[in-house]
Biopython code that builds the backbone (N, CA, C, O; Angstrom):
import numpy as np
from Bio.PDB.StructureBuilder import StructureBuilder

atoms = [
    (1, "UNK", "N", (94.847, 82.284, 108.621)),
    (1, "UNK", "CA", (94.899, 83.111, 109.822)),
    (1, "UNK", "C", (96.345, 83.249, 110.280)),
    (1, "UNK", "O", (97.285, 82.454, 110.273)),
    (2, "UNK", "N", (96.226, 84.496, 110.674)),
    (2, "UNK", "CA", (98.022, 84.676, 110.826)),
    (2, "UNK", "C", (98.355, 84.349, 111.965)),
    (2, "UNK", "O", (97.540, 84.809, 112.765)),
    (3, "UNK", "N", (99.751, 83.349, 112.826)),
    (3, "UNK", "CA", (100.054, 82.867, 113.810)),
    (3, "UNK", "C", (99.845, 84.529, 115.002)),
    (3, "UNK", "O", (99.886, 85.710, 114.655)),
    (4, "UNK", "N", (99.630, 83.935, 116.395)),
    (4, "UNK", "CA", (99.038, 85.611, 116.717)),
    (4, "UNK", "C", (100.426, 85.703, 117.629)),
    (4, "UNK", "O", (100.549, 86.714, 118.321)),
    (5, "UNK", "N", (101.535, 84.643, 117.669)),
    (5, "UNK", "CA", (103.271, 85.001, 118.226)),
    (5, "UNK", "C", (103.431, 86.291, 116.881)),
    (5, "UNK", "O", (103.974, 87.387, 117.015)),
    (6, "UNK", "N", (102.891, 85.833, 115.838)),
    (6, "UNK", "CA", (103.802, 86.507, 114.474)),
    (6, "UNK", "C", (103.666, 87.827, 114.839)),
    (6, "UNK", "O", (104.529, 88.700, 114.935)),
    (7, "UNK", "N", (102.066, 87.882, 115.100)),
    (7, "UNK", "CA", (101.191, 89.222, 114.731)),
    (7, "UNK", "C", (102.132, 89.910, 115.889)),
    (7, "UNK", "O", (102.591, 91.016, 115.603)),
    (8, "UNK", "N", (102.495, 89.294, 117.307)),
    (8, "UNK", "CA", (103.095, 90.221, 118.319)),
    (8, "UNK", "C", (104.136, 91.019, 117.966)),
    (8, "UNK", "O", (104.056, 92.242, 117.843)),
    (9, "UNK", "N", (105.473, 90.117, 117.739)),
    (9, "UNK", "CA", (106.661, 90.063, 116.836)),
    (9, "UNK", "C", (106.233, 91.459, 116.083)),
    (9, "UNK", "O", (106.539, 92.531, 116.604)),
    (10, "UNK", "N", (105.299, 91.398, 114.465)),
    (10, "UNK", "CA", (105.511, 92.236, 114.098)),
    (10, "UNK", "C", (104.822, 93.621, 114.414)),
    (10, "UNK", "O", (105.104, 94.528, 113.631)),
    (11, "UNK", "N", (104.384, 93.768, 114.939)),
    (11, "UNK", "CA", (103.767, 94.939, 116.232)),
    (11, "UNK", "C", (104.915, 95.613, 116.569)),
    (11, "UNK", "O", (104.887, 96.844, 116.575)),
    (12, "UNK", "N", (106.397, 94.738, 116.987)),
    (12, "UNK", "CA", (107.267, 95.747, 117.470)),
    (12, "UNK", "C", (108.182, 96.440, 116.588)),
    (12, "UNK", "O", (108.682, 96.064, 115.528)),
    (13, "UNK", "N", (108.306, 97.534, 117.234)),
    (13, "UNK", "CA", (109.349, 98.663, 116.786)),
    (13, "UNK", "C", (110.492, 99.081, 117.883)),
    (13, "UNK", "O", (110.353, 99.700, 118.938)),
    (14, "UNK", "N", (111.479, 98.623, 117.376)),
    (14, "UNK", "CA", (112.580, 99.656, 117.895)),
    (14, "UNK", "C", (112.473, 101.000, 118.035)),
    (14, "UNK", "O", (112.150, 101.677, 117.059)),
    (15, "UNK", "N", (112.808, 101.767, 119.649)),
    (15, "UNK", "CA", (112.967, 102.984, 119.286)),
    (15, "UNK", "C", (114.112, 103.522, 118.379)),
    (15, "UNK", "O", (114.173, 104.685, 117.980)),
    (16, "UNK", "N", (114.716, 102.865, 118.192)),
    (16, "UNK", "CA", (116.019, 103.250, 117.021)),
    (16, "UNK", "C", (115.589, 103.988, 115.768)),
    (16, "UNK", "O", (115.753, 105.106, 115.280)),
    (17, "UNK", "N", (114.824, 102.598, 115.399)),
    (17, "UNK", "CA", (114.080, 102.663, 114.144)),
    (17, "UNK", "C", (113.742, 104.073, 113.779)),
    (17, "UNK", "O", (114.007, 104.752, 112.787)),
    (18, "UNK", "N", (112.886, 104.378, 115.193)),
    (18, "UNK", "CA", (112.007, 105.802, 115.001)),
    (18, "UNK", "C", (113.297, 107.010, 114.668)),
    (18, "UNK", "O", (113.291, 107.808, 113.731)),
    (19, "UNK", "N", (114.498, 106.844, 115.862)),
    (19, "UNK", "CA", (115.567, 108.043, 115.435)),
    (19, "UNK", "C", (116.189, 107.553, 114.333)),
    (19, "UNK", "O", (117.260, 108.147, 114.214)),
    (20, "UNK", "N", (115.958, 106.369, 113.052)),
    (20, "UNK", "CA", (116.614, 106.753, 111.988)),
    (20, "UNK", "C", (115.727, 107.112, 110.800)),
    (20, "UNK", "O", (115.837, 106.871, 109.598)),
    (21, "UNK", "N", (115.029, 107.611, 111.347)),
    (21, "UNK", "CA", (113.831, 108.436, 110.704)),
    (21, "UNK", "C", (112.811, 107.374, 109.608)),
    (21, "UNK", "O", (112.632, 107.566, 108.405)),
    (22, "UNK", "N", (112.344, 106.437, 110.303)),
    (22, "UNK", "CA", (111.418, 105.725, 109.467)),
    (22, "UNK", "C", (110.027, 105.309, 110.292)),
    (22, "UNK", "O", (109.455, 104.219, 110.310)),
    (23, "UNK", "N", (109.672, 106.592, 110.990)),
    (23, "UNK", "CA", (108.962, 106.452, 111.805)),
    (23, "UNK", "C", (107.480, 107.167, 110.613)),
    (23, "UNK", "O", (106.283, 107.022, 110.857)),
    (24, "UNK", "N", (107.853, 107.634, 109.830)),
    (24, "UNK", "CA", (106.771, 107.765, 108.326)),
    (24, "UNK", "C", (106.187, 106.479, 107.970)),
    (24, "UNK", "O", (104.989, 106.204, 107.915)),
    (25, "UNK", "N", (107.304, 105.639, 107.708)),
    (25, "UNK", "CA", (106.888, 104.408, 106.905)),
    (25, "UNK", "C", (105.916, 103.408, 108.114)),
    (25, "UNK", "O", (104.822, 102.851, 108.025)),
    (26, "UNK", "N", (106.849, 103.514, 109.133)),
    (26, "UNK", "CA", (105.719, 102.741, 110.213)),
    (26, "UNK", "C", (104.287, 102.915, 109.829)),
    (26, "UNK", "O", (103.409, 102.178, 109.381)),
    (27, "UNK", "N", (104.442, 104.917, 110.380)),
    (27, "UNK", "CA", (103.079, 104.648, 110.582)),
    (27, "UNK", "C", (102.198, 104.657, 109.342)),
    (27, "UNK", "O", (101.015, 104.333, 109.445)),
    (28, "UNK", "N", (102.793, 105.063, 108.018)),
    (28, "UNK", "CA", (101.355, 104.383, 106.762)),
    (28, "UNK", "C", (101.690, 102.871, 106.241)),
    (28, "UNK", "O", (101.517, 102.370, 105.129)),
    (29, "UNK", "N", (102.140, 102.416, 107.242)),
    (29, "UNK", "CA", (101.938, 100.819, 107.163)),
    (29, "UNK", "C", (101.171, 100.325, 108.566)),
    (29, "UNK", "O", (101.420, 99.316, 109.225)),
    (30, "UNK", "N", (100.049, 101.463, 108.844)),
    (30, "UNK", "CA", (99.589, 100.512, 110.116)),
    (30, "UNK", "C", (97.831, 100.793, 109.242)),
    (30, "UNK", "O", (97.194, 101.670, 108.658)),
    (31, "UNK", "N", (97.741, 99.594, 109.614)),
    (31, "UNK", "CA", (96.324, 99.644, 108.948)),
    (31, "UNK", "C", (94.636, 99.716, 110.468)),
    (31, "UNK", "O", (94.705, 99.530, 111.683)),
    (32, "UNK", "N", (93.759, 99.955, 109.841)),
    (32, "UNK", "CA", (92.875, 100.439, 110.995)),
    (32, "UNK", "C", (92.496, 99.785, 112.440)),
    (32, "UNK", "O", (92.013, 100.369, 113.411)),
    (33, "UNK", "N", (92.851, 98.401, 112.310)),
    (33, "UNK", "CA", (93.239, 98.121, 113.861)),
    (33, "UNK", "C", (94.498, 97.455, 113.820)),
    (33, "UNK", "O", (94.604, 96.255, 113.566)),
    (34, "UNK", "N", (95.378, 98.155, 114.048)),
    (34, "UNK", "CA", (96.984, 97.200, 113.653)),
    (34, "UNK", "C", (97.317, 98.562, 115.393)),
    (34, "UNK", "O", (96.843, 99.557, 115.942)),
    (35, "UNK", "N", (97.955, 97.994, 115.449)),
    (35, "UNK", "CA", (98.972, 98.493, 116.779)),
    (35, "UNK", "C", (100.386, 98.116, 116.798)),
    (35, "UNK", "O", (100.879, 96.989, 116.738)),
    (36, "UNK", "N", (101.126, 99.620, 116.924)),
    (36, "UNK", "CA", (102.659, 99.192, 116.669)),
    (36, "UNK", "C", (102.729, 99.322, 118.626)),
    (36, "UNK", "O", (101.984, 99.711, 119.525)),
    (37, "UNK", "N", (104.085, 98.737, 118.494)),
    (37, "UNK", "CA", (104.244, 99.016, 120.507)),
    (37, "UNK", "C", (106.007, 99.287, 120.016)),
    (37, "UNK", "O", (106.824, 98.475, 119.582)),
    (38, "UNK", "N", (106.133, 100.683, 120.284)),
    (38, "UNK", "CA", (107.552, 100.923, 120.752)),
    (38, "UNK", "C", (108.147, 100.234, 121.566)),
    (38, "UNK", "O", (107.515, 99.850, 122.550)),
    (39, "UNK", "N", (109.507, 99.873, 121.415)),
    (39, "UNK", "CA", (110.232, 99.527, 122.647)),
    (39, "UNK", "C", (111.840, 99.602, 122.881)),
    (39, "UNK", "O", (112.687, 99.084, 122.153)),
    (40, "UNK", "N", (112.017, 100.182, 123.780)),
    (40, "UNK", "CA", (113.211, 100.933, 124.531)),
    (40, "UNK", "C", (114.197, 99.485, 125.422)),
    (40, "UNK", "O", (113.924, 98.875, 126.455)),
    (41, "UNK", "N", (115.237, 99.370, 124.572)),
    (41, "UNK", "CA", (115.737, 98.694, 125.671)),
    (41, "UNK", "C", (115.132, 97.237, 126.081)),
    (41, "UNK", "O", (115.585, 96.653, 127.066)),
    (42, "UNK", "N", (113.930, 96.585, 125.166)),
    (42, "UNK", "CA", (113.722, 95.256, 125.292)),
    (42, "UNK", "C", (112.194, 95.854, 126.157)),
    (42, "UNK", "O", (111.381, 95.037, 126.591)),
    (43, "UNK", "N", (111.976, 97.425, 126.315)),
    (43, "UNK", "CA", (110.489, 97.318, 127.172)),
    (43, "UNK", "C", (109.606, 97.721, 126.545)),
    (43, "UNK", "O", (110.046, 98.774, 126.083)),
    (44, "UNK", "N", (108.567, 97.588, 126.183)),
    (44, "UNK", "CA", (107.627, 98.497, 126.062)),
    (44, "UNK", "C", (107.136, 99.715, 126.678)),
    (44, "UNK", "O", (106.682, 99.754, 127.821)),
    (45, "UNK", "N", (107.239, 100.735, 125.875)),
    (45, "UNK", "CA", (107.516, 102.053, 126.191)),
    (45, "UNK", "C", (105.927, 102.859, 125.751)),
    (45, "UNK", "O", (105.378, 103.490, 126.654)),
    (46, "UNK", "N", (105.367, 102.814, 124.617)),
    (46, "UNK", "CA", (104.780, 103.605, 124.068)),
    (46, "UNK", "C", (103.974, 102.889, 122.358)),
    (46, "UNK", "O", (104.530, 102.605, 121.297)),
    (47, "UNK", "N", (102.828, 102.826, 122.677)),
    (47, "UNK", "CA", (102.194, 102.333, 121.043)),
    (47, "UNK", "C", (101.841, 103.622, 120.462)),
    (47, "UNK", "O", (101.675, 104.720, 120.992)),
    (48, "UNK", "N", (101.749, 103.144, 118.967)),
    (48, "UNK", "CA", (101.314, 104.099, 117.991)),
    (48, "UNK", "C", (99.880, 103.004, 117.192)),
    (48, "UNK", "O", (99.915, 101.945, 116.567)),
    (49, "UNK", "N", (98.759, 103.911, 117.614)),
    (49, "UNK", "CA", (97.581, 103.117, 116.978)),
    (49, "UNK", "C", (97.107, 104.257, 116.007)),
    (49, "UNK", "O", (97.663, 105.356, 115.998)),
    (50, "UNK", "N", (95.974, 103.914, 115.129)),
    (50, "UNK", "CA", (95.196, 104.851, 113.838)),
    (50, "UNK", "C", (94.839, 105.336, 115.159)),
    (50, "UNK", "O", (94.844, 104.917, 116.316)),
    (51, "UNK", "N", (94.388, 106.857, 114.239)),
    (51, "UNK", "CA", (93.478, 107.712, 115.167)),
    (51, "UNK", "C", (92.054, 107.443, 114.811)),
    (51, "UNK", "O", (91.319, 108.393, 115.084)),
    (52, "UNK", "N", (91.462, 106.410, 114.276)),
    (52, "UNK", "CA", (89.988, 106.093, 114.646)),
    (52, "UNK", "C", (89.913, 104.775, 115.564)),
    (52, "UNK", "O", (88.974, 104.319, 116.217)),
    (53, "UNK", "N", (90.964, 104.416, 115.423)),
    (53, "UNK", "CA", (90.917, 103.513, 116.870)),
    (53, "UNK", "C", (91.551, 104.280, 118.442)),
    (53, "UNK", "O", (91.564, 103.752, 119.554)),
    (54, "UNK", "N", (91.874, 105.202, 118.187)),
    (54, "UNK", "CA", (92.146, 106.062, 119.630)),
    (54, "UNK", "C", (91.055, 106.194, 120.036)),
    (54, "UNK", "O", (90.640, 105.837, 121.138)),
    (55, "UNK", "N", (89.989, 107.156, 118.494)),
    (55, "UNK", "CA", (88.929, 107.992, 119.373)),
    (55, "UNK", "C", (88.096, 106.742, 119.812)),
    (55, "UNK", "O", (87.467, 106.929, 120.853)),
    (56, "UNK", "N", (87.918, 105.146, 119.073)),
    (56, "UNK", "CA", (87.117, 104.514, 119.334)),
    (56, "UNK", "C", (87.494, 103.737, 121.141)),
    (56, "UNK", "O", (87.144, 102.807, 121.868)),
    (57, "UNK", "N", (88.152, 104.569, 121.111)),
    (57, "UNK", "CA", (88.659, 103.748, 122.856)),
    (57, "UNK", "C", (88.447, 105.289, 123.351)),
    (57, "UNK", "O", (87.624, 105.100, 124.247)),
    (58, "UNK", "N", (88.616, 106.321, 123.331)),
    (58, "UNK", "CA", (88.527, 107.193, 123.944)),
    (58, "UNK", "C", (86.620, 107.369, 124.115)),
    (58, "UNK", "O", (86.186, 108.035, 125.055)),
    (59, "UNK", "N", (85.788, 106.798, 123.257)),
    (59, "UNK", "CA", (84.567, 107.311, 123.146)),
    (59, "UNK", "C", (84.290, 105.610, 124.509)),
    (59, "UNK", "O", (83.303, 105.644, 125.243)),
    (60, "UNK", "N", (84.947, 104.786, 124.561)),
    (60, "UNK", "CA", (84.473, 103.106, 125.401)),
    (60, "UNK", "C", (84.520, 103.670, 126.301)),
    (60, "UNK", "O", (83.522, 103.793, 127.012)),
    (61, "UNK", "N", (86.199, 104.461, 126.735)),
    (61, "UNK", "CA", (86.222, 104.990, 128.191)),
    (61, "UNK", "C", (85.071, 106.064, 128.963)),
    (61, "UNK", "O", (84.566, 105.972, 130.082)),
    (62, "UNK", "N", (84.845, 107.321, 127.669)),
    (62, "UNK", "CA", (83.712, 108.289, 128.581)),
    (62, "UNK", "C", (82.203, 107.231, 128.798)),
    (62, "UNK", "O", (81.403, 107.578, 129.667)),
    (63, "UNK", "N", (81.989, 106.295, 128.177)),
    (63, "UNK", "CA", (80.817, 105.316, 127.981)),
    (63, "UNK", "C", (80.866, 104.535, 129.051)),
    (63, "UNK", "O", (79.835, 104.108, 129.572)),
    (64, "UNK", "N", (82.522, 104.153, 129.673)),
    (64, "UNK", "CA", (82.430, 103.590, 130.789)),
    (64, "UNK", "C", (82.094, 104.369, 132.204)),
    (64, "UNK", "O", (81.384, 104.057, 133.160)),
    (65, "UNK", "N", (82.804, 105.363, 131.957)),
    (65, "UNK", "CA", (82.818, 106.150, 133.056)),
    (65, "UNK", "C", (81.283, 106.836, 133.183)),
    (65, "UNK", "O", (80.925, 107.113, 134.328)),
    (66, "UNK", "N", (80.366, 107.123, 132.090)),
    (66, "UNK", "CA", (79.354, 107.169, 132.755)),
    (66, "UNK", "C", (78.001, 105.970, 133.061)),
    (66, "UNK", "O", (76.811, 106.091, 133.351)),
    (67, "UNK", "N", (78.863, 104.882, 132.835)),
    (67, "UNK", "CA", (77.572, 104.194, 133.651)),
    (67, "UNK", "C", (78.179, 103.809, 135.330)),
    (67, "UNK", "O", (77.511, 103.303, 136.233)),
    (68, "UNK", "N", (79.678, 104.240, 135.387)),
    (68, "UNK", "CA", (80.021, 104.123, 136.450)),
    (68, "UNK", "C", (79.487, 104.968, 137.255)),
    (68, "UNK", "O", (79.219, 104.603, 138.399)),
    (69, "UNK", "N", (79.196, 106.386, 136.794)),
    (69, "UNK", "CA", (78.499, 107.287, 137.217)),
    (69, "UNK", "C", (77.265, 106.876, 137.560)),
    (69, "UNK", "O", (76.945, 106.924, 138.748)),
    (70, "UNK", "N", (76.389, 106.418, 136.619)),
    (70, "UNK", "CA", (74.880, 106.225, 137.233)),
    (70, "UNK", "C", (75.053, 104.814, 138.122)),
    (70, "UNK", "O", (74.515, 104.742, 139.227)),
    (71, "UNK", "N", (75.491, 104.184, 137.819)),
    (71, "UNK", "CA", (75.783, 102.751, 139.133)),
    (71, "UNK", "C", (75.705, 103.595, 140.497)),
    (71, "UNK", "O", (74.819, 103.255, 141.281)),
    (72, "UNK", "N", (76.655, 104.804, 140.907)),
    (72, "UNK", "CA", (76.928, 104.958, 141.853)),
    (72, "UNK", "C", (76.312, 105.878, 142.461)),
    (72, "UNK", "O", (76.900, 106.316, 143.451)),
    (73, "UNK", "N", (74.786, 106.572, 142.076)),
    (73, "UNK", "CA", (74.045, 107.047, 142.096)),
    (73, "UNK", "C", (73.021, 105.914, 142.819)),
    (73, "UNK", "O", (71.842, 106.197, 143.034)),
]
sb = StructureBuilder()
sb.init_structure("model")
sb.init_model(0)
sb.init_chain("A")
sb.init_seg("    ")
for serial, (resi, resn, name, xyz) in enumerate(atoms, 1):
    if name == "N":
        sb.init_residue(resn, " ", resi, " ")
    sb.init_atom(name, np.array(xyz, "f"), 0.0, 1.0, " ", f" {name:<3s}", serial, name[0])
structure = sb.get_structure()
């Protein structure tokens, strides 16, 4: 099992990185739940996740929001 300091560590990306154009290689080195997290200046700025883990958070959120809906009914 991989140490989960490591897994953080390698999650990050320089925005540099991205303007010296190896922002290709990032992303077909991210595998289906891997999450890169940009960062600007020591902050976190912006992640790059697969797009079946977007839609799979985009489909949790409308799922949340409608039982928030019927709750409040």
């Amino acid at each position: 099992m991989k140490n989960p300091i490591i897994s953080v560590l390698d999650s990050l990306v320089p925005i540099s990185a991205l303007n010296q154009g190896k922002a290709a290689k990032i992303i077909s080195e991210l595998g289906p739940e891997d999450v890169k997290i940009i960062v600007k200046n020591n902050e976190p700025m912006a992640a790059i996740i697969p797009i079946s883990r977007f839609n799979k958070l985009l489909e949790a959120e409308e799922n949340m929001e409608k039982e928030w809906q019927r709750k409040e009914k």
